[in-house]
C-alpha positions in Angstrom: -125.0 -6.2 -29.7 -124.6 -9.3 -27.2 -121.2 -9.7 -29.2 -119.9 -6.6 -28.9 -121.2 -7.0 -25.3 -119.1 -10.1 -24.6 -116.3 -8.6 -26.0 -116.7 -5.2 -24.3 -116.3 -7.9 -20.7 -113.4 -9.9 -22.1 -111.5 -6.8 -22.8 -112.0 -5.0 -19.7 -111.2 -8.6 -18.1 -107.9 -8.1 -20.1 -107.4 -4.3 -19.1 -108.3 -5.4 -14.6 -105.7 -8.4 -15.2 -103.0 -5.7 -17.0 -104.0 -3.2 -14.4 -103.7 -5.4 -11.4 -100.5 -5.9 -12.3 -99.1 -2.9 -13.2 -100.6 -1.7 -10.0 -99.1 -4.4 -8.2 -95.7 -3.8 -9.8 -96.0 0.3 -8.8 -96.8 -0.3 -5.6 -93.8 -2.9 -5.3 -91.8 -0.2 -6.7 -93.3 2.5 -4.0 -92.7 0.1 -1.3 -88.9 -0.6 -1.9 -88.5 3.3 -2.7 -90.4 3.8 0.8 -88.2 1.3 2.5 -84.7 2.4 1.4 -85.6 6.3 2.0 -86.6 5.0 5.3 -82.9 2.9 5.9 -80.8 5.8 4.6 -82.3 8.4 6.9 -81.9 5.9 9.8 -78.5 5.6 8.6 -78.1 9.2 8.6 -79.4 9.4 11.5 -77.4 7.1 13.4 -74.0 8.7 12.0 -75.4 11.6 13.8 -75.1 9.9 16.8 -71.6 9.1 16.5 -69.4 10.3 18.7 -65.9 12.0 17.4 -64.7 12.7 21.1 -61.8 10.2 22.1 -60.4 9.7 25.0 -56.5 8.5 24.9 -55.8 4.9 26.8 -54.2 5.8 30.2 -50.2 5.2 29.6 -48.9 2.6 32.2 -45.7 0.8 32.3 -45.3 -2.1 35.1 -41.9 -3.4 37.0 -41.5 -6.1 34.4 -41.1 -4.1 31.4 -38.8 -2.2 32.6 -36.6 -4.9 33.9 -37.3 -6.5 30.4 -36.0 -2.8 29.0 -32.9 -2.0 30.9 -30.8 -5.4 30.3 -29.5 -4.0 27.1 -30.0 -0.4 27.9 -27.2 2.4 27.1 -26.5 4.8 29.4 -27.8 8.4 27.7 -25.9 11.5 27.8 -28.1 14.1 29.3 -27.6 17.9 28.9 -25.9 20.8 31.1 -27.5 23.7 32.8 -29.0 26.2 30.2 -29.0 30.2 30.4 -31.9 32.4 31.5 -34.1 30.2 33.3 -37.2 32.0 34.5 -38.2 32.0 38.2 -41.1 30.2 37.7 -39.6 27.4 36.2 -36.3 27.5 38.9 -39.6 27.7 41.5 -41.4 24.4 39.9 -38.1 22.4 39.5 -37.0 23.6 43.7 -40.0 22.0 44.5 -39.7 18.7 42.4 -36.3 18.6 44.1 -37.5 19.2 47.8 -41.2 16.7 47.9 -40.3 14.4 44.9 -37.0 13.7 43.8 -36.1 12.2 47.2 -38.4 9.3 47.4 -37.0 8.3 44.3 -33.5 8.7 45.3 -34.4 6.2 47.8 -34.6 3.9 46.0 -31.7 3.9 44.3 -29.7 4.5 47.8 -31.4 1.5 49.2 -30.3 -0.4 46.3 -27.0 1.0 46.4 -26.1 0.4 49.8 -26.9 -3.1 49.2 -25.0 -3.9 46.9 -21.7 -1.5 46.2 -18.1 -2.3 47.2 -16.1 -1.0 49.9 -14.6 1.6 47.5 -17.8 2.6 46.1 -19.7 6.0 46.7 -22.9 6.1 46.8 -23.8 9.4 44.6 -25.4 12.5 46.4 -29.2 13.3 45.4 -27.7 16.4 43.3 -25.0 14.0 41.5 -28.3 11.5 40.7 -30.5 14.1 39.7 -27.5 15.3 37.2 -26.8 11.5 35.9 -30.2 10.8 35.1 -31.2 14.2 33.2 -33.5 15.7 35.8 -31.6 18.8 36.2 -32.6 22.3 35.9 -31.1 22.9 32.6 -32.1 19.7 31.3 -35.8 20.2 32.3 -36.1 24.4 31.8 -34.6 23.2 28.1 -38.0 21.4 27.2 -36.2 18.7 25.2 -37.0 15.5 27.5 -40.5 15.2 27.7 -40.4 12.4 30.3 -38.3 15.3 32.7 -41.2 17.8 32.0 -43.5 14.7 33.2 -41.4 13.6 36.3 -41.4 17.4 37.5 -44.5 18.4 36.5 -47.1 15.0 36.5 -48.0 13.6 39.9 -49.5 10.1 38.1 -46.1 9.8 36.2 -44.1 10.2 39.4 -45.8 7.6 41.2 -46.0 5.3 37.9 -42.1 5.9 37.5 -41.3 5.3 41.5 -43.2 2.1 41.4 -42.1 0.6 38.5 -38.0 1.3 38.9 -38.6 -0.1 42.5 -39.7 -3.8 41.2 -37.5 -3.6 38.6 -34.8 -3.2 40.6 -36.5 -5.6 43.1 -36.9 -8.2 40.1 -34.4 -11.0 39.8 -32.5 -10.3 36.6 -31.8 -6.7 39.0 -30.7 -8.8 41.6 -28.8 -11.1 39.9 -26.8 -8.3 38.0 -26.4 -6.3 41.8 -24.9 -9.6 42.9 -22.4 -10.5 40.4 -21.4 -6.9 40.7 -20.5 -7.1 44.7 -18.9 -10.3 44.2 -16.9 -10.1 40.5 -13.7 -8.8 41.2 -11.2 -6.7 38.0 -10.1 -10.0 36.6 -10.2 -7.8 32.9 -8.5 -5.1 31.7 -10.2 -1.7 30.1 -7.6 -0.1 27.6 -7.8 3.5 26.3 -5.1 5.5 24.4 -4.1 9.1 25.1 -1.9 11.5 23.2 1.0 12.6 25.3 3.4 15.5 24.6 6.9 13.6 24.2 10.5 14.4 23.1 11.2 12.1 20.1 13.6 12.0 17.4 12.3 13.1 13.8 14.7 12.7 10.7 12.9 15.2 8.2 13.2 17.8 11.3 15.5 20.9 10.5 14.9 23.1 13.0 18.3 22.6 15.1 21.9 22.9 14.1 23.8 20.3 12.3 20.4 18.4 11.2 22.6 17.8 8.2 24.5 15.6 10.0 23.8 12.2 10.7 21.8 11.2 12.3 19.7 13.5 10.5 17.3 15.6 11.8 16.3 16.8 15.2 14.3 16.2 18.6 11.4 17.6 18.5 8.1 17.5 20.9 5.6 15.8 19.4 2.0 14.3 20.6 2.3 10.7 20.6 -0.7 7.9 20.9 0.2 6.2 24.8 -2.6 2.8 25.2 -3.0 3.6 29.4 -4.7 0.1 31.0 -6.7 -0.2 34.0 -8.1 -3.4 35.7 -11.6 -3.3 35.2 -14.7 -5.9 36.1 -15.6 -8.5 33.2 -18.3 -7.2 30.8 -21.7 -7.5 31.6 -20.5 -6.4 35.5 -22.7 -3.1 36.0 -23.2 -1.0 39.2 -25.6 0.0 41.3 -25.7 3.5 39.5 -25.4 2.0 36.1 -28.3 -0.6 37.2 -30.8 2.7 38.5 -30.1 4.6 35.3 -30.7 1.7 33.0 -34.1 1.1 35.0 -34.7 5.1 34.8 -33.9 5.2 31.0 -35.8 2.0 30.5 -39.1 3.3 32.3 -38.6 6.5 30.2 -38.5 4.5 26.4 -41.5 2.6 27.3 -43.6 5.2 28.6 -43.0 7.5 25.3 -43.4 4.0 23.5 -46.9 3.6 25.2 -47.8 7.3 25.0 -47.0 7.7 21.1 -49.4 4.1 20.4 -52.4 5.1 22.3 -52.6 8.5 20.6 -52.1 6.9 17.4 -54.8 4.6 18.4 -56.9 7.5 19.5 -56.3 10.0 16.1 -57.1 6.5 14.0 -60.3 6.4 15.7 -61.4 10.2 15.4 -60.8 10.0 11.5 -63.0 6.8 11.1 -65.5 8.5 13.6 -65.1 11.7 11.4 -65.3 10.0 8.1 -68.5 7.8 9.3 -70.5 11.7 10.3 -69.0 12.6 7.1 -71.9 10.3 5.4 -74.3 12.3 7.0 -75.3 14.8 3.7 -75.0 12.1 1.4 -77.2 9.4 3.3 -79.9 12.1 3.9 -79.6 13.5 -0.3 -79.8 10.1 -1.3 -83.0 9.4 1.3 -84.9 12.4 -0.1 -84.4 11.2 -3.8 -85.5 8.1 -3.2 -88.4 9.5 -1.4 -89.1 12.4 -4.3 -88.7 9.0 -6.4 -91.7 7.6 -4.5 -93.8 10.2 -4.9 -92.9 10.4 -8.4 -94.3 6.6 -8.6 -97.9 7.3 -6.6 -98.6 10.1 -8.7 -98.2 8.2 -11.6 -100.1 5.4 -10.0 -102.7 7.9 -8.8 -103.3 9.2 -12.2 -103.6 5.2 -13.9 -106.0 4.4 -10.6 -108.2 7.7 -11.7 -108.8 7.1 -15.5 -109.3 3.1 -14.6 -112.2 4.2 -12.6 -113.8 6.8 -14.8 -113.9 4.2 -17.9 -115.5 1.7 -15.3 -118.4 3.9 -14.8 -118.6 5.0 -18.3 -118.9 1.6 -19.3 -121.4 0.6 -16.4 -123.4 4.1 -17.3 -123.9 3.1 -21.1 -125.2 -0.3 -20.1 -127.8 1.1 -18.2 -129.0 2.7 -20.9 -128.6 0.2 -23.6 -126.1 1.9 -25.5 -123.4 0.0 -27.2 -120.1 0.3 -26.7 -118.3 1.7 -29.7 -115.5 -0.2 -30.7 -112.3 0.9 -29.8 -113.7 2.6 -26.4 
């Protein structure tokens, strides 16, 4: 009896030491299941909080970029008046023309007075307007944004207004003004023209005798003339040509800078969007884990219950001196 006794003890030692750590292990298990449901919903939770509302980086362009800009700036073609233009839009641009346009025409008078030759005009504000795109047609048309923005956007016109006027103020401007009102036509600027000419043609038959020679006939004909014209050395530009570069120059950068920061600004919705996109899965994946968990105690709960009920049934049979039978 004291034998199976002894080894009644040394197997339930056995069964604590294999239960102790299985317990151990489940509730290792139950904690790391507990932990991770706990990060995911944080993480879910947090995405929540994430903003997808961007605002787009104000557009600025300074004095020196434009200067930088309008060195090797071609002069742009701008379009004519266009039919049917409604009065509201005729109304919007008559204003543009009578508060805004004429500070801006300023500066291009002051710079022009400056610096132009005796036999230079300095343009009228409605020649201006038309060299530099910011006419009715051009701006009822819709197809220059920047116009739209001059007429329409008070922070454009006093971005524009300032930088032009140090551009035009910065030295390369200077320098360019001043070798204009000093160079002198010292080059010549070559073109060629068709004329309308009496000339000779031998395979001509339309006159009498073209059979004899000299054959042929005089006939009119439109003949290539080359026409030349002193002109200033290249790289000589004017006071006009200087304005528009600085206009067009202002114009490329700000549509540069406009069409970046919105880029920048869409990039950052879609990450923002993809990141609350997470949302569903972090949260699924937080309640498996934690079904995973309880899965694990219950199990645990069930090992924990039939350890203690052998525990007393072994402790109630040796109160009553009854021997454990083997295999219990």
């Amino acid at each position: 009896m004291k034998k199976t006794i002894i080894s009644s003890i040394r197997l339930d030692r056995i069964e604590d030491i294999y239960l102790t750590i299985l317990r151990v292990a489940v509730l290792a298990v139950a904690t790391i299941c507990l932990l991770a449901a706990a990060y995911f919903a944080v993480d879910a939770l947090w995405r929540l909080a994430v903003s997808t509302k961007v605002e787009t980086a104000a557009t600025t362009v300074s004095g020196a970029e434009v200067a930088s800009k309008m060195r090797d700036a071609p002069d742009a073609d701008r379009a004519s008046d266009g039919p049917a233009i409604p009065a509201h839009v005729r109304a919007r641009h008559q204003k543009f023309v009578k508060d805004v346009f004429p500070a801006y025409y300023a500066i291009y008078r002051q710079a022009s007075e400056a610096y132009k030759k005796p036999e230079d005009k300095t343009l009228s504000s409605e020649q201006l307007l038309d060299a530099l795109g910011y006419d009715l047609g051009t701006y009822a048309g819709g197809q220059d944004p920047t116009t739209r923005l001059f007429v329409e956007d008070a922070s454009y016109q006093n971005q524009i207004k300032t930088s032009v006027t140090a551009a035009l103020a910065g030295a390369d401007a200077v320098r360019l003004l001043r070798e204009y009102k000093a160079a002198e036509k010292t080059a010549q600027s070559c073109s060629t023209a068709y004329e309308r000419r009496r000339v000779w043609d031998s395979y001509s038959t339309a006159c009498r005798g073209w059979y004899y020679e000299p054959y042929g006939c005089e006939v009119t004909r439109s003949v290539p003339v080359e026409r030349c014209v002193p002109a200033y050395p290249d790289g000589i530009v004017s006071p006009a040509v200087a304005f528009g570069r600085a206009d067009e120059a202002f114009r490329t950068l700000w549509l540069e800078k406009f069409d970046r920061n919105a880029s920048e600004a869409a990039n950052k919705v879609s990450e923002r969007q993809a990141t609350r996109a997470q949302i569903g899965p972090k949260l699924l994946t937080a309640l498996q884990i934690a079904a995973g968990f309880l899965v694990v105690m219950f199990f645990f709960l069930i090992v924990a219950i039939e350890r203690h009920l052998r525990r007393l049934s072994v402790q109630g049979r040796l109160a009553a001196g009854t021997p454990e039978a083997p295999g219990t």
